[in-house]
KOLKOLBA-85948 format. One record per residue (C-alpha): residue number from 1; x, y negated, z. Coordinates in steps of 0.2 Angstrom, whole numbers. Example, Ala and Ser with C-alpha at 12.3 -4.5 7.8 and 13.67 -1.06 7.14 Angstrom:
// KOLKOLBA-85948
<atom pos="1" X="62" Y="22" Z="39"/>
<atom pos="2" X="68" Y="5" Z="36"/>
// end
This chain:
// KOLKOLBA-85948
<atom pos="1" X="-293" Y="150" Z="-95"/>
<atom pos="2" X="-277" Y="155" Z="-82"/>
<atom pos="3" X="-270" Y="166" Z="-97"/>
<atom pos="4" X="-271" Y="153" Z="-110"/>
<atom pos="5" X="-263" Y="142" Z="-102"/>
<atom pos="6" X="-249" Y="155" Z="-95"/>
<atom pos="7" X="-247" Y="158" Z="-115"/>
<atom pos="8" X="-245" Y="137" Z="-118"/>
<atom pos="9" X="-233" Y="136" Z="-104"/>
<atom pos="10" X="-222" Y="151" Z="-112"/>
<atom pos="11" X="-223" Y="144" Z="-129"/>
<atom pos="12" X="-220" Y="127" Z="-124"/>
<atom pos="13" X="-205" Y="129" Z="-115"/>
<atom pos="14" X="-192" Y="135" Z="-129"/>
<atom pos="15" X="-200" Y="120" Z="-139"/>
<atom pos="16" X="-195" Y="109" Z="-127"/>
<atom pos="17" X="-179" Y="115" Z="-122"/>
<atom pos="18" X="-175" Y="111" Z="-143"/>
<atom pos="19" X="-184" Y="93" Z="-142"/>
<atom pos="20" X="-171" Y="89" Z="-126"/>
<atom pos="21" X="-158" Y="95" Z="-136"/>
<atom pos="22" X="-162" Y="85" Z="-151"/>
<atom pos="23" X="-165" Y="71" Z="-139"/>
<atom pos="24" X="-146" Y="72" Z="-134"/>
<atom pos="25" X="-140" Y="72" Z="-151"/>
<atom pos="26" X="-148" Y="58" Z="-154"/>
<atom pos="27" X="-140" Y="51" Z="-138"/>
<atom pos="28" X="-160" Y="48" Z="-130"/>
<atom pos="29" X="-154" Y="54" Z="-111"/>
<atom pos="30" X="-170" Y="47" Z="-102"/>
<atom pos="31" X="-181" Y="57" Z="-117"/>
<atom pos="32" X="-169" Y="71" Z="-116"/>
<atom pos="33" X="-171" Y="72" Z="-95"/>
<atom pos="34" X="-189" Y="70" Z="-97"/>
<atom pos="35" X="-191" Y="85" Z="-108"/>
<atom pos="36" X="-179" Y="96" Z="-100"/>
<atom pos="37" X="-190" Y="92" Z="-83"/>
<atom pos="38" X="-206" Y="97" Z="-91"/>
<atom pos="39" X="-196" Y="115" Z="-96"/>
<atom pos="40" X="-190" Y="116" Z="-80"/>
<atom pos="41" X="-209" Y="112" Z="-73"/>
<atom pos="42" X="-216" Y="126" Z="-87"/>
<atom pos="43" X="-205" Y="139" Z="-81"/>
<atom pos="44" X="-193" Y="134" Z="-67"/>
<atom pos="45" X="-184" Y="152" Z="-68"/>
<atom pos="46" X="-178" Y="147" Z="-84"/>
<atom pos="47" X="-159" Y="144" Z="-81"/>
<atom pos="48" X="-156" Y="135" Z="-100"/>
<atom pos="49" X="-169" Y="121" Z="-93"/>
<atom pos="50" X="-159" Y="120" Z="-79"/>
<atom pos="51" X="-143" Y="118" Z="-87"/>
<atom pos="52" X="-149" Y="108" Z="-99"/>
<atom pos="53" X="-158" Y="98" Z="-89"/>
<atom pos="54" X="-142" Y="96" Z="-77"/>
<atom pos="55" X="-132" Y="90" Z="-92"/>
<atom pos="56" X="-145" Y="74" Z="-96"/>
<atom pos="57" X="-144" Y="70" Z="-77"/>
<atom pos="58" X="-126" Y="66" Z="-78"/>
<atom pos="59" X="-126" Y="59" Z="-94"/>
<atom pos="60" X="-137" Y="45" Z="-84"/>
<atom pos="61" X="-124" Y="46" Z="-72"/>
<atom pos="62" X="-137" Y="54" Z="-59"/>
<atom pos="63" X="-122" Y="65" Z="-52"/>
<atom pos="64" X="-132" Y="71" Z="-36"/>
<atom pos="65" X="-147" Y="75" Z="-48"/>
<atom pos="66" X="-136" Y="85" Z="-61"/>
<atom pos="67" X="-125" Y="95" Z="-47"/>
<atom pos="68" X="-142" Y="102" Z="-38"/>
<atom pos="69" X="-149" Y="107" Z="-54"/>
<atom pos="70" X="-132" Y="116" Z="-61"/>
<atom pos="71" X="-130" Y="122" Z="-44"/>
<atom pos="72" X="-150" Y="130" Z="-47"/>
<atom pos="73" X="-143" Y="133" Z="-63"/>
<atom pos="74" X="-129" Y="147" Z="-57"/>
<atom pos="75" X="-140" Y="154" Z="-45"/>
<atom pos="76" X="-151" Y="159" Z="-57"/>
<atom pos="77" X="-135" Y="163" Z="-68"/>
<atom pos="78" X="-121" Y="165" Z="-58"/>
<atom pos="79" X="-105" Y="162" Z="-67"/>
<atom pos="80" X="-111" Y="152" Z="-83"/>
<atom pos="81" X="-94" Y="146" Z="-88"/>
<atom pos="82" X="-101" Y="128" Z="-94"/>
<atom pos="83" X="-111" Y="126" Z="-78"/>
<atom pos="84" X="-96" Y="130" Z="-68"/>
<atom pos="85" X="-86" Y="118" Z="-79"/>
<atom pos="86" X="-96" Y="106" Z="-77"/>
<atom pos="87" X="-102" Y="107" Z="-60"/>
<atom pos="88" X="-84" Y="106" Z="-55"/>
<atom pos="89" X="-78" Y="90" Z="-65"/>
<atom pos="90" X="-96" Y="82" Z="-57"/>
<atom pos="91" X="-89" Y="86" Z="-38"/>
<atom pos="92" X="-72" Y="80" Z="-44"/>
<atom pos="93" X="-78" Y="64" Z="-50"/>
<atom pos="94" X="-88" Y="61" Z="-32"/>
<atom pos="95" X="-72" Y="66" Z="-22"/>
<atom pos="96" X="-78" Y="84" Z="-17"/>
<atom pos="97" X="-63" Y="91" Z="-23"/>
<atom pos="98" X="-64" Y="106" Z="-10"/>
<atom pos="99" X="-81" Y="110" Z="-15"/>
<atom pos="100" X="-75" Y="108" Z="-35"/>
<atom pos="101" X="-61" Y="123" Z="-32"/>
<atom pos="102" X="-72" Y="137" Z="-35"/>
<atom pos="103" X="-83" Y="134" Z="-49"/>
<atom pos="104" X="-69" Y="130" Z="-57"/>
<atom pos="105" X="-55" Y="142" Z="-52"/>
<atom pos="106" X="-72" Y="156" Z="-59"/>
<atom pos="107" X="-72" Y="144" Z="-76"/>
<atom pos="108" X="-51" Y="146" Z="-77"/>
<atom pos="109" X="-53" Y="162" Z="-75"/>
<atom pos="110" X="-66" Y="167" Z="-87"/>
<atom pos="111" X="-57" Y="158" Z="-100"/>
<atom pos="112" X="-40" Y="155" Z="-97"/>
<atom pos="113" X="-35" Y="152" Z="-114"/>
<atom pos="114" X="-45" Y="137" Z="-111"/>
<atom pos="115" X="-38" Y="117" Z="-107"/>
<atom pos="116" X="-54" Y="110" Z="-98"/>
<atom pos="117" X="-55" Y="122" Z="-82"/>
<atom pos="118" X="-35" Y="123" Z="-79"/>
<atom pos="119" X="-31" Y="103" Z="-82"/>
<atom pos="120" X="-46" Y="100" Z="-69"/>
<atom pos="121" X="-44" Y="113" Z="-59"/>
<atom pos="122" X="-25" Y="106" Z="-57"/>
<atom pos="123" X="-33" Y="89" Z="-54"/>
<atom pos="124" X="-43" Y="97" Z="-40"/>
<atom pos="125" X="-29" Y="105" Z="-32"/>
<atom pos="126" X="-21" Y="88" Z="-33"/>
<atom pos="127" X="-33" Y="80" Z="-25"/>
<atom pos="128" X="-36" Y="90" Z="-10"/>
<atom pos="129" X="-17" Y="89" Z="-6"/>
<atom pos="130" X="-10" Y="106" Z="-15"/>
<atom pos="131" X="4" Y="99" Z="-25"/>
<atom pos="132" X="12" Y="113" Z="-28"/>
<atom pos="133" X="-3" Y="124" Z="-34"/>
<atom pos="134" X="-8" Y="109" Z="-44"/>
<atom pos="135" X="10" Y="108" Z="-51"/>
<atom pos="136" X="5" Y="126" Z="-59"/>
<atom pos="137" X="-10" Y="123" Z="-67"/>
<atom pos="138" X="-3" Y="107" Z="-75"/>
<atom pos="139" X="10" Y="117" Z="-82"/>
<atom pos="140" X="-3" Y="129" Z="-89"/>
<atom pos="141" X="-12" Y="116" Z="-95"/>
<atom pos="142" X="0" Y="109" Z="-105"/>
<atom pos="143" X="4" Y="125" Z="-113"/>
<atom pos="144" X="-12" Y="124" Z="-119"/>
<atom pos="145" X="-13" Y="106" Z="-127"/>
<atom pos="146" X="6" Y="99" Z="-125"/>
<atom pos="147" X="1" Y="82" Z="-131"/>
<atom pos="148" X="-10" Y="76" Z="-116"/>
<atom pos="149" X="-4" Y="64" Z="-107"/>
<atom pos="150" X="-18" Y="64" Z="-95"/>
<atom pos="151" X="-10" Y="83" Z="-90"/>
<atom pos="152" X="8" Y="79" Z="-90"/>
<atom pos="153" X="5" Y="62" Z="-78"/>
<atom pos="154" X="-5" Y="76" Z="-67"/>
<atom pos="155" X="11" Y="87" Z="-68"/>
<atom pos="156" X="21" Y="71" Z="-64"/>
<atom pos="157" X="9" Y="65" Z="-50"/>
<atom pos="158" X="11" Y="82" Z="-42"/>
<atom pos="159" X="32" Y="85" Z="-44"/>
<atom pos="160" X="32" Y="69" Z="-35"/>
<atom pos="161" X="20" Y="70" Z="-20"/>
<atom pos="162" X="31" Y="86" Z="-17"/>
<atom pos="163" X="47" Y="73" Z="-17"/>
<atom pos="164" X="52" Y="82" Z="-30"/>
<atom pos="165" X="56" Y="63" Z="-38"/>
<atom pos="166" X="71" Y="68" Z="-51"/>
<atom pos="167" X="60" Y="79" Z="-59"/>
<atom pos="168" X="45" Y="67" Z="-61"/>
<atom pos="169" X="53" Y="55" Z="-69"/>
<atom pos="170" X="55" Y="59" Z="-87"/>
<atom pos="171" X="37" Y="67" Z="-85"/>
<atom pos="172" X="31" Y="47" Z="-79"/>
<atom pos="173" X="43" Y="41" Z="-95"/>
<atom pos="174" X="37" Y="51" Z="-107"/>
<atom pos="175" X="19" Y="46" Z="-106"/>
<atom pos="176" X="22" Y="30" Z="-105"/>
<atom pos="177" X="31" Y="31" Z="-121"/>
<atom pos="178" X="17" Y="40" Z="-128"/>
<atom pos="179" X="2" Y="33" Z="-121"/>
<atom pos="180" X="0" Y="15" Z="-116"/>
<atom pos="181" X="-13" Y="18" Z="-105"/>
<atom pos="182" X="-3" Y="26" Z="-93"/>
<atom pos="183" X="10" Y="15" Z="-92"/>
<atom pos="184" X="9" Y="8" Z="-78"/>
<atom pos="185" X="10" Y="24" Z="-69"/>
<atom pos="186" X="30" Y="21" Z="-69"/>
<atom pos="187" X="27" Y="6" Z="-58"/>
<atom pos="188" X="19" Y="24" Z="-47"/>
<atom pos="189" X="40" Y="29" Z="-50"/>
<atom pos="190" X="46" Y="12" Z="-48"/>
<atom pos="191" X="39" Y="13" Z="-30"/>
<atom pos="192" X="46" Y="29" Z="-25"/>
<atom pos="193" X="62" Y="24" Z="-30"/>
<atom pos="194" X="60" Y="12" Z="-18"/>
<atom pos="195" X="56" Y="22" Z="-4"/>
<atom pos="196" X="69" Y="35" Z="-7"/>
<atom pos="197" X="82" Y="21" Z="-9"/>
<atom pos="198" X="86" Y="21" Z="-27"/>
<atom pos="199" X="85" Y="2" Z="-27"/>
<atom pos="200" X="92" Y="2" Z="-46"/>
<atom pos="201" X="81" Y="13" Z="-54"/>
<atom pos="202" X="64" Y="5" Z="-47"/>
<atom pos="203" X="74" Y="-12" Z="-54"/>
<atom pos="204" X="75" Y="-5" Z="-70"/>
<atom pos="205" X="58" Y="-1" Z="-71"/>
<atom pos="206" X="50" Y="-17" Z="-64"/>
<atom pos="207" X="62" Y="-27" Z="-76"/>
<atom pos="208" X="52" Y="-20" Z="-89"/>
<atom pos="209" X="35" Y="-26" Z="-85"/>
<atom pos="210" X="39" Y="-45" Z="-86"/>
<atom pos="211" X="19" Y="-51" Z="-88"/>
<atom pos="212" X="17" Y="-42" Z="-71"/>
<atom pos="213" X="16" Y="-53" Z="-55"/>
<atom pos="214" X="17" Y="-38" Z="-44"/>
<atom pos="215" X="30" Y="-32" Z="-53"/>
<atom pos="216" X="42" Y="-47" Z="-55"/>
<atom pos="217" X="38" Y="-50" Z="-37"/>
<atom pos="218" X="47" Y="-34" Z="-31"/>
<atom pos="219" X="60" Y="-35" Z="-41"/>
<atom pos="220" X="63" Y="-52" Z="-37"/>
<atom pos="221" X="64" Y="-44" Z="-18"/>
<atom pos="222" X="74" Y="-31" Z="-21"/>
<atom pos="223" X="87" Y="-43" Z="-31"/>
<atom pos="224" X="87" Y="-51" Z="-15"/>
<atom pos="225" X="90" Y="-37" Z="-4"/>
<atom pos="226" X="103" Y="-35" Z="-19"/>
<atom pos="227" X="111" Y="-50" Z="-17"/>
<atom pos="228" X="109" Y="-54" Z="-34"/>
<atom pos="229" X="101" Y="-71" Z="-30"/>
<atom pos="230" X="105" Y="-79" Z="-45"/>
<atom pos="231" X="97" Y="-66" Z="-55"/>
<atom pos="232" X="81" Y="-64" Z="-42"/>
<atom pos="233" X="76" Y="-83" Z="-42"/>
<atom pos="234" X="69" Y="-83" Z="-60"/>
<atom pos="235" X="59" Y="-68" Z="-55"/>
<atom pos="236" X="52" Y="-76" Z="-40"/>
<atom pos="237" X="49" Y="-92" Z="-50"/>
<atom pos="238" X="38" Y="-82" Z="-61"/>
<atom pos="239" X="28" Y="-72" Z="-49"/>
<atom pos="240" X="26" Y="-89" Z="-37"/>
<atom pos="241" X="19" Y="-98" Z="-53"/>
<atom pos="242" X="6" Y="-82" Z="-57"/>
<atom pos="243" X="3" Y="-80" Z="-39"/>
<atom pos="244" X="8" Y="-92" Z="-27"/>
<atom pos="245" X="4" Y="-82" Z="-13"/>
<atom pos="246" X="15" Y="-86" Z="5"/>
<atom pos="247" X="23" Y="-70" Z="4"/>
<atom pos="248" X="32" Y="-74" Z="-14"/>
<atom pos="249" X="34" Y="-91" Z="-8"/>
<atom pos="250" X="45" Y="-86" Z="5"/>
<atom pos="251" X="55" Y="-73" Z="-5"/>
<atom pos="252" X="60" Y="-88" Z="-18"/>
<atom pos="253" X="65" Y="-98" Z="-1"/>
<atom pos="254" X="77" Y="-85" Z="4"/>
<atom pos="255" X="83" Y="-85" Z="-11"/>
<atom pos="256" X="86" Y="-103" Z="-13"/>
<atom pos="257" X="92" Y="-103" Z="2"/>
<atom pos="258" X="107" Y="-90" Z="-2"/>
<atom pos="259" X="111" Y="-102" Z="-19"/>
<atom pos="260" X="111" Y="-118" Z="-5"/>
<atom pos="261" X="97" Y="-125" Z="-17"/>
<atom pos="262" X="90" Y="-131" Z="3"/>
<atom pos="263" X="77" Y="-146" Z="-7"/>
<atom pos="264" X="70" Y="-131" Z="-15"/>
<atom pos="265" X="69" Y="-118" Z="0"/>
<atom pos="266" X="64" Y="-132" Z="9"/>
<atom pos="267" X="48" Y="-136" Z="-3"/>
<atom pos="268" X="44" Y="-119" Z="-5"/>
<atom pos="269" X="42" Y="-118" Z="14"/>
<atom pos="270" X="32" Y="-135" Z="13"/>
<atom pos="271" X="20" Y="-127" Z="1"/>
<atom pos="272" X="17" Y="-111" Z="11"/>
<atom pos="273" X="14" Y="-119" Z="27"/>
<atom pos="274" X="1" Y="-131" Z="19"/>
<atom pos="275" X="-7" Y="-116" Z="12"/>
<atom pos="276" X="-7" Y="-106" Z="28"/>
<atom pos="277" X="-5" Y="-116" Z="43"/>
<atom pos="278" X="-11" Y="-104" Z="54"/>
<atom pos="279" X="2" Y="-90" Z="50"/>
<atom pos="280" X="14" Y="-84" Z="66"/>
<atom pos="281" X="27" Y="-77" Z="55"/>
<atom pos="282" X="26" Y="-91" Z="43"/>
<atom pos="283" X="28" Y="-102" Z="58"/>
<atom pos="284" X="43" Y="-92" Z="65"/>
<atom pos="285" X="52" Y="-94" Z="47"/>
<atom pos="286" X="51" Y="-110" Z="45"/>
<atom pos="287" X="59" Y="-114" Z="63"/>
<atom pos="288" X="73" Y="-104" Z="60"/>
<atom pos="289" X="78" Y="-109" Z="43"/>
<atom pos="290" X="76" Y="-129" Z="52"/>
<atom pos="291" X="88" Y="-121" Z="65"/>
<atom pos="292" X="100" Y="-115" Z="55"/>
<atom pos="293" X="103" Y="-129" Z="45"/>
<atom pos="294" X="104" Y="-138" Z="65"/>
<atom pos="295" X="89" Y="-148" Z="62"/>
<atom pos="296" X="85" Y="-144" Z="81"/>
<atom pos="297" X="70" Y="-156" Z="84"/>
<atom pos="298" X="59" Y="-149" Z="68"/>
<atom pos="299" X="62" Y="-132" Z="70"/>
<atom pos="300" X="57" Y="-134" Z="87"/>
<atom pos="301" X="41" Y="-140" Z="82"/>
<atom pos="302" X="36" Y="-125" Z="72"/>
<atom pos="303" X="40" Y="-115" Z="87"/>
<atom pos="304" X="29" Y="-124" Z="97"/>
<atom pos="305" X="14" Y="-121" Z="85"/>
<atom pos="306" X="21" Y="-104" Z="84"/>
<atom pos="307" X="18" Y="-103" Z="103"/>
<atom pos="308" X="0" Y="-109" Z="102"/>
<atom pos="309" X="-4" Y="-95" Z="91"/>
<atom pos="310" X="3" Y="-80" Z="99"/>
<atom pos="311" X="4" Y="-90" Z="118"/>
<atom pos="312" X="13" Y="-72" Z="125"/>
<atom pos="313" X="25" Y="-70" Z="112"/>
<atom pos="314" X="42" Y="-69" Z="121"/>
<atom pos="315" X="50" Y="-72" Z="104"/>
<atom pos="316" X="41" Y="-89" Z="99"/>
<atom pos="317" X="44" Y="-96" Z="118"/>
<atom pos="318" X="64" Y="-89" Z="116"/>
<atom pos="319" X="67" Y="-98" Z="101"/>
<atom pos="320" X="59" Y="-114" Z="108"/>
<atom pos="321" X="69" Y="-115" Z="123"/>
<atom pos="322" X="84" Y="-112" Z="113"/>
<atom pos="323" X="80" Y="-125" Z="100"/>
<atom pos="324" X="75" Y="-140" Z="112"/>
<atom pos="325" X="90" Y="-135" Z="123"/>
<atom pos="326" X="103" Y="-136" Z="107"/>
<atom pos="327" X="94" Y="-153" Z="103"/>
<atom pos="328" X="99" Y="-157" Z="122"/>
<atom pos="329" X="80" Y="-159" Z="127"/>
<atom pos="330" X="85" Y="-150" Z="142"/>
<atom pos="331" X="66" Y="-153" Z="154"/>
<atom pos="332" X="56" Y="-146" Z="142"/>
<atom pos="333" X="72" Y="-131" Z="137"/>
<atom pos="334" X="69" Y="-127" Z="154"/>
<atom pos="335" X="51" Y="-127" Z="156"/>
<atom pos="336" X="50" Y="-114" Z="140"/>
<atom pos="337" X="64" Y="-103" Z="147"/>
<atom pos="338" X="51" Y="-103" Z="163"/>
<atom pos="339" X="39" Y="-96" Z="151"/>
<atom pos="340" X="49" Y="-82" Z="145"/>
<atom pos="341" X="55" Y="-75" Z="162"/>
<atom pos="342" X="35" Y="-75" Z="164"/>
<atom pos="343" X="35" Y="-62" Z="151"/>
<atom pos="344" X="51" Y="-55" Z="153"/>
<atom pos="345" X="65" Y="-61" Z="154"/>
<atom pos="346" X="82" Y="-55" Z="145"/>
<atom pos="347" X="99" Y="-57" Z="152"/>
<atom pos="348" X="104" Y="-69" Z="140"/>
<atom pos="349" X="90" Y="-78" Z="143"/>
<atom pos="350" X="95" Y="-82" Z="162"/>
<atom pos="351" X="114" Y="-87" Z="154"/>
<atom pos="352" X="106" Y="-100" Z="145"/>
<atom pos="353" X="96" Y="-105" Z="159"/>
<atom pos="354" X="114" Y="-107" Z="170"/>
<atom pos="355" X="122" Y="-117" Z="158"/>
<atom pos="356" X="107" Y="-129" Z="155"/>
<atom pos="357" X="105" Y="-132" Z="173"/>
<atom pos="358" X="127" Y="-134" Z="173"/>
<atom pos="359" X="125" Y="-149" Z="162"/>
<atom pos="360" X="109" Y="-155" Z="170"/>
<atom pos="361" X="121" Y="-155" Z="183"/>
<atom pos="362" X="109" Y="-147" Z="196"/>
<atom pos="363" X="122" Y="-136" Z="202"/>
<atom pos="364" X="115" Y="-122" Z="217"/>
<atom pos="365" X="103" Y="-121" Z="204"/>
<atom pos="366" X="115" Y="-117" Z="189"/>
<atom pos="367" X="126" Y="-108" Z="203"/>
<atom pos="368" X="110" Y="-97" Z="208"/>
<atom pos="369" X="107" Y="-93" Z="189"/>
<atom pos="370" X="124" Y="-89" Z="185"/>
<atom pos="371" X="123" Y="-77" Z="199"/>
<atom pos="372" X="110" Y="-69" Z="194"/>
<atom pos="373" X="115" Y="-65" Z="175"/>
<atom pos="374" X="128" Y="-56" Z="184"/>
<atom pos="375" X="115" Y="-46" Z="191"/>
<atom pos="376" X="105" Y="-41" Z="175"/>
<atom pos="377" X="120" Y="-39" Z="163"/>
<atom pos="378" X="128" Y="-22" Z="172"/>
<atom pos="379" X="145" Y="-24" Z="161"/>
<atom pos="380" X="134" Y="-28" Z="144"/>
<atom pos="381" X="140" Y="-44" Z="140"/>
<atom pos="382" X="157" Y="-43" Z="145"/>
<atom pos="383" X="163" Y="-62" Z="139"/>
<atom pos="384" X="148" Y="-71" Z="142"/>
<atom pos="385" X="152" Y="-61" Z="161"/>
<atom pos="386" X="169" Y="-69" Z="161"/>
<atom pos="387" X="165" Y="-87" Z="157"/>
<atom pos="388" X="152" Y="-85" Z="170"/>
<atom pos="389" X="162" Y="-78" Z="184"/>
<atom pos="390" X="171" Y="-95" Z="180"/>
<atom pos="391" X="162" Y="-106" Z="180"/>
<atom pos="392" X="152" Y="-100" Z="196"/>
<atom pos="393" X="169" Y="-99" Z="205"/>
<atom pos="394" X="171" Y="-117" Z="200"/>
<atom pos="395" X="154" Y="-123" Z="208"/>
<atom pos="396" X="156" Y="-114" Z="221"/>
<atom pos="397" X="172" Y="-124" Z="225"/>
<atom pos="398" X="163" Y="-138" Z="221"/>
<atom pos="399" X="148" Y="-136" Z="233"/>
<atom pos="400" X="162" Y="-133" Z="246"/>
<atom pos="401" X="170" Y="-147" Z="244"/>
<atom pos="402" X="153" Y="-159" Z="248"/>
// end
């Protein structure tokens, strides 16, 4: 009986192996792994089933499955080119790109002539932080099959992760002109440009993605940066009304507020704050555009809820004190100024805290403050030093004369 059914098995196998196949023409993965499995069961030395059987698995997209049994595949076969091919683009997918280098450096080099292995191994390269080797198998690749875009944006991505950014650029360009799909691969450029400084060049680029919010959101910044307000305003209009986030909201204030459209910055501020109350930074903004246009008692009030959210921020407490103290709410100036030189107080901080108390007219007190400026400013502050050497000069006489 044990020989009959050894002389099944070998028969049955090849039979199989043909019934998977067709089963894969026919686009029947599950029937196709199920059959392979069985060949695999019948004869599991029988490195086709394997293969075979590997292929189905990552057709279903079981990439685990598939990699152990191409992996069983090229033991029993080592250098199967297709096993090597594949196993490496599986590893690559499942970001194992160190693992992906050497089956596919064996399949580039058994076939060098071929696109496949060098485009993926390029991308491998690439992805485990070799630019410059990627950079060459790119090039090679494109050699190959000069028309893929998917290679010359690889060649592009690696020029430019090696700051190489002049070079890039018409590699970026040229796909995008050839392939929409990649297209927004130049926003990619548009950023470096930005990080290297080339402030036109990435405006150039982001001018010509105008259904973009991100996009016309950046270069609404950078016109600002630019000064081009007047230019930057229907840029930030656009990305505020596709997405009003606080961020874009408070880039069209700034720009509003360069143009002294103040109603509009004013609004735009309004509108952010109602959104996101609880935002330190938002809070700080606010205050200081109220204080620059000397509206001294609201301003104050946003860094007093700037306060209760970061209690030790030095900042928030500074620019309390100053705005209650221009609004001549001296008491409560003073009690923040107290609050600073808890956390650490600036010279500049204790001149303000003399020429509060001067008016107060609580003079040892202001005296005692101007005194001590003169202590913590060593020479810094040479005028604010020279108006107060006089004035403490004049208390002085003053406290004499009592």
């Amino acid at each position: 009986m044990g020989l009959w059914i050894a002389l099944f098995l070998l028969f049955q196998s090849p039979d199989l192996i043909d019934q998977g196949r067709a089963a894969l023409d026919a686009h029947h993965n599950e029937e196709a792994a199920a059959l392979f499995e069985r060949a695999v069961a019948a004869d599991p030395k029988d490195y086709a089933a394997h293969f075979h059987l590997a292929l189905a698995e990552s057709l279903l997209n079981h990439d685990p499955e598939a990699m152990a049994e191409y992996q069983q595949t090229l033991q029993l076969q080592p250098h199967l080119y297709e096993a090597e091919l594949n196993l490496g683009i599986l590893l690559l997918r499942n970001k194992r790109a160190a693992d992906a280098l050497a089956p596919l450096e064996s399949a580039a080099d058994q076939k060098p002539g071929e696109f496949r292995p060098k485009y993926y191994l390029a991308e491998a390269l690439l992805a485990g932080g070799k630019p410059a080797d990627a950079e060459s198998d790119f090039e090679s690749a494109l050699k190959i099959n000069p028309k893929s875009a998917a290679a010359e944006v690889g060649l592009a991505e690696a020029l430019l992760r090696q700051n190489q950014l002049e070079a890039a650029a018409p590699h970026f360009s040229s796909v995008a002109e050839r392939d929409p799909a990649y297209r927004d691969r130049l926003l990619e450029l548009a950023e470096a440009y930005e990080k290297a400084g080339k402030k036109t060049e990435a405006i150039e680029i982001y001018k010509t993605f105008p259904d973009n919010a991100g996009a016309q959101a950046r270069l609404g910044d950078l016109l600002v940066e630019s000064k081009q307000f007047a230019d930057a305003i229907p840029r930030l209009e656009k990305a505020v009304a596709d997405s009003p986030t606080v961020a874009n909201r408070l880039a069209l204030a700034h720009a509003y507020a360069m143009t002294h459209q103040t109603d509009k910055q004013n609004q735009q501020i309004s509108k952010a704050l109602a959104s996101d109350p609880g935002n330190y930074d938002l809070r700080m903004f606010s205050g200081r555009t109220l204080r620059d246009a000397r509206q001294f008692a609201p301003a104050a009030n946003q860094f007093l809820a700037a306060t209760k959210l970061k209690p030790d921020s030095k900042e928030a407490w500074n620019e309390l004190a100053m705005a209650l103290i221009m609004h001549e709410d001296y008491g409560p100036g003073l009690a923040a100024l107290d609050r600073v030189k808890a956390l650490g107080e600036l010279p500049g901080d204790e001149y303000i805290r003399a020429i509060t108390l001067d008016k107060l007219r609580q003079l040892p007190q202001a005296l005692a403050s101007y005194r001590a400026f003169l202590a913590m400013s060593e020479g810094k502050y040479p005028d604010l030093e020279f108006l107060a050497r006089q004035r403490a000069r004049i208390i002085e006489t003053e406290l004499h004369k009592r």
